[in-house]
C-alpha positions in Angstrom: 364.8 231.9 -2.8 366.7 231.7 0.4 364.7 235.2 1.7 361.4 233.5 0.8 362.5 230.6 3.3 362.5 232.7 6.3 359.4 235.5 6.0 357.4 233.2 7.6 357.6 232.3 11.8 358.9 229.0 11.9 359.4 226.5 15.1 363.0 226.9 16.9 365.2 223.3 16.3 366.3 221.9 19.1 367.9 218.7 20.7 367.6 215.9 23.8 369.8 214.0 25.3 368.8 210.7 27.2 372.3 209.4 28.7 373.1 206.2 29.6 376.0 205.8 31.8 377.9 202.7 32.4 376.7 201.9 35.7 372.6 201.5 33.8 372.1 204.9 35.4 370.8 208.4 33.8 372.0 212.2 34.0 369.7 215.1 34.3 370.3 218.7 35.0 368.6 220.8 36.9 367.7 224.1 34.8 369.2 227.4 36.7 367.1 229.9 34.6 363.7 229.9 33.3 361.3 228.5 31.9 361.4 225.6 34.4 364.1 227.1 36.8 365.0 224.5 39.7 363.2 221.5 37.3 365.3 218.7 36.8 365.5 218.2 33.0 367.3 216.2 29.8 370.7 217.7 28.5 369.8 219.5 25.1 369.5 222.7 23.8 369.2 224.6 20.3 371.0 223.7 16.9 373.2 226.0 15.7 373.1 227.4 12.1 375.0 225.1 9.9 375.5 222.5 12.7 374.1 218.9 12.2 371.3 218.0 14.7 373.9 214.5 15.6 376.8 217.5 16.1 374.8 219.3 17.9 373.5 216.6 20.7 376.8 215.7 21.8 378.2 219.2 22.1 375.4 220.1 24.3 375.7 217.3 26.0 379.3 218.2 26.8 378.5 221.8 27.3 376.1 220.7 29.5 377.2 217.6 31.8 381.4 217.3 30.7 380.7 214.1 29.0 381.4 212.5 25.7 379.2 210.6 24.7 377.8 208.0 21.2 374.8 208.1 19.6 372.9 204.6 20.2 369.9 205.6 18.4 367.1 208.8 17.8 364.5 208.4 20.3 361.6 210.7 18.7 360.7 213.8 17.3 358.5 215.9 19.6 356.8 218.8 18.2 353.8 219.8 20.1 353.4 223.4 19.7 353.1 223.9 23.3 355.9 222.0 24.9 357.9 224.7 25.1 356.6 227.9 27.0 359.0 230.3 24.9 357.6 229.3 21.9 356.7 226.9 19.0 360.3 224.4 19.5 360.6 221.1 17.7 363.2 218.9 19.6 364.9 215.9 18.0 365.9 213.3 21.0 368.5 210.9 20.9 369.7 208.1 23.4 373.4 208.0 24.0 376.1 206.4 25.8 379.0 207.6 27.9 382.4 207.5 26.0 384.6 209.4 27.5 385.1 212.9 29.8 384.6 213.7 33.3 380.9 214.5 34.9 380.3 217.9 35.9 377.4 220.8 35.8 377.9 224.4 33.7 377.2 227.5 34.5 373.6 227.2 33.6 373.3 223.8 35.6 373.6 221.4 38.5 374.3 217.7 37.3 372.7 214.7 39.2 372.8 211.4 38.4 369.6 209.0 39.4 368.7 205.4 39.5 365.1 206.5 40.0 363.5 209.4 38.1 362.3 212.3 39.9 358.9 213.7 39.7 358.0 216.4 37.1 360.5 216.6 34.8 361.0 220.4 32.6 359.0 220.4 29.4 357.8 216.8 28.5 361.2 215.3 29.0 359.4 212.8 31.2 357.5 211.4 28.0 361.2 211.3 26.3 362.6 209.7 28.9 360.5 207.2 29.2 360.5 206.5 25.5 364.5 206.7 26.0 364.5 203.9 28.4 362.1 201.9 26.8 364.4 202.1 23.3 367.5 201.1 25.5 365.9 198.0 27.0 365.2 197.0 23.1 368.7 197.5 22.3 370.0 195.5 25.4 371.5 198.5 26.6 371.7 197.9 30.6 369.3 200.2 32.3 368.5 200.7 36.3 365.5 202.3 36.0 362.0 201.0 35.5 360.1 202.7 32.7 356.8 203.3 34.1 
């Protein structure tokens, strides 16, 4: 059964990362490779084979940025077949919070952290975002930006 799973192309799993710090403001990386090189975009990247999508958003998001961070709630699933230029990628995005560990970039990317968002964010992380924000003001989770 298992080999009858897999004959078919199927859409790459992937997850997002809108972070929260303590201070109301967000962290983005900028992307040092293609697609989107020099874009500003949200932590995130692909699921590993038996990893749990909730595993797998905060070990990117360490990889990624040096934090630890808890999962507050999952933002959306977007799934467009275009939103990725590589190829068909469903992403599963998820707000979090800063726990814990010390803020840095990784080989693949610079770290900011912002108060306002910047224009043109990678792939459609600035419909995530938004919808990030907008789920952390319901939750009463202190925000700095406005969600436009």
């Amino acid at each position: 059964m298992k080999s009858s799973i897999t004959n078919r192309p199927r859409p790459a799993l992937a997850v997002d990362a809108v972070i929260i710090r303590k201070n109301g403001n967000i962290i983005l990386v900028k992307r040092r490779r293609p697609p989107y090189e020099g874009h500003w975009a949200l932590p995130g990247g692909f699921v590993e084979y038996g990893e749990t999508v909730e595993d797998a958003v905060k070990r990117e998001v360490k990889e990624e940025t040096g934090l630890d961070v808890e999962i507050k709630g999952l933002i959306g699933v977007y799934s467009k077949p275009d939103r990725d230029p590589r190829g068909h990628v469903v992403s599963i995005a998820y707000l979090v919070t800063e726990i814990g560990g010390e803020l840095r970039g990784s080989e693949e990317t610079d770290i900011g952290e912002f108060s306002v968002i910047p224009d043109k964010l990678a792939f459609d992380h600035n419909d995530i975002l938004r919808d990030g924000l907008n789920l952390a003001k319901k939750m009463g989770i202190n925000v700095n930006i406005d969600v436009k």
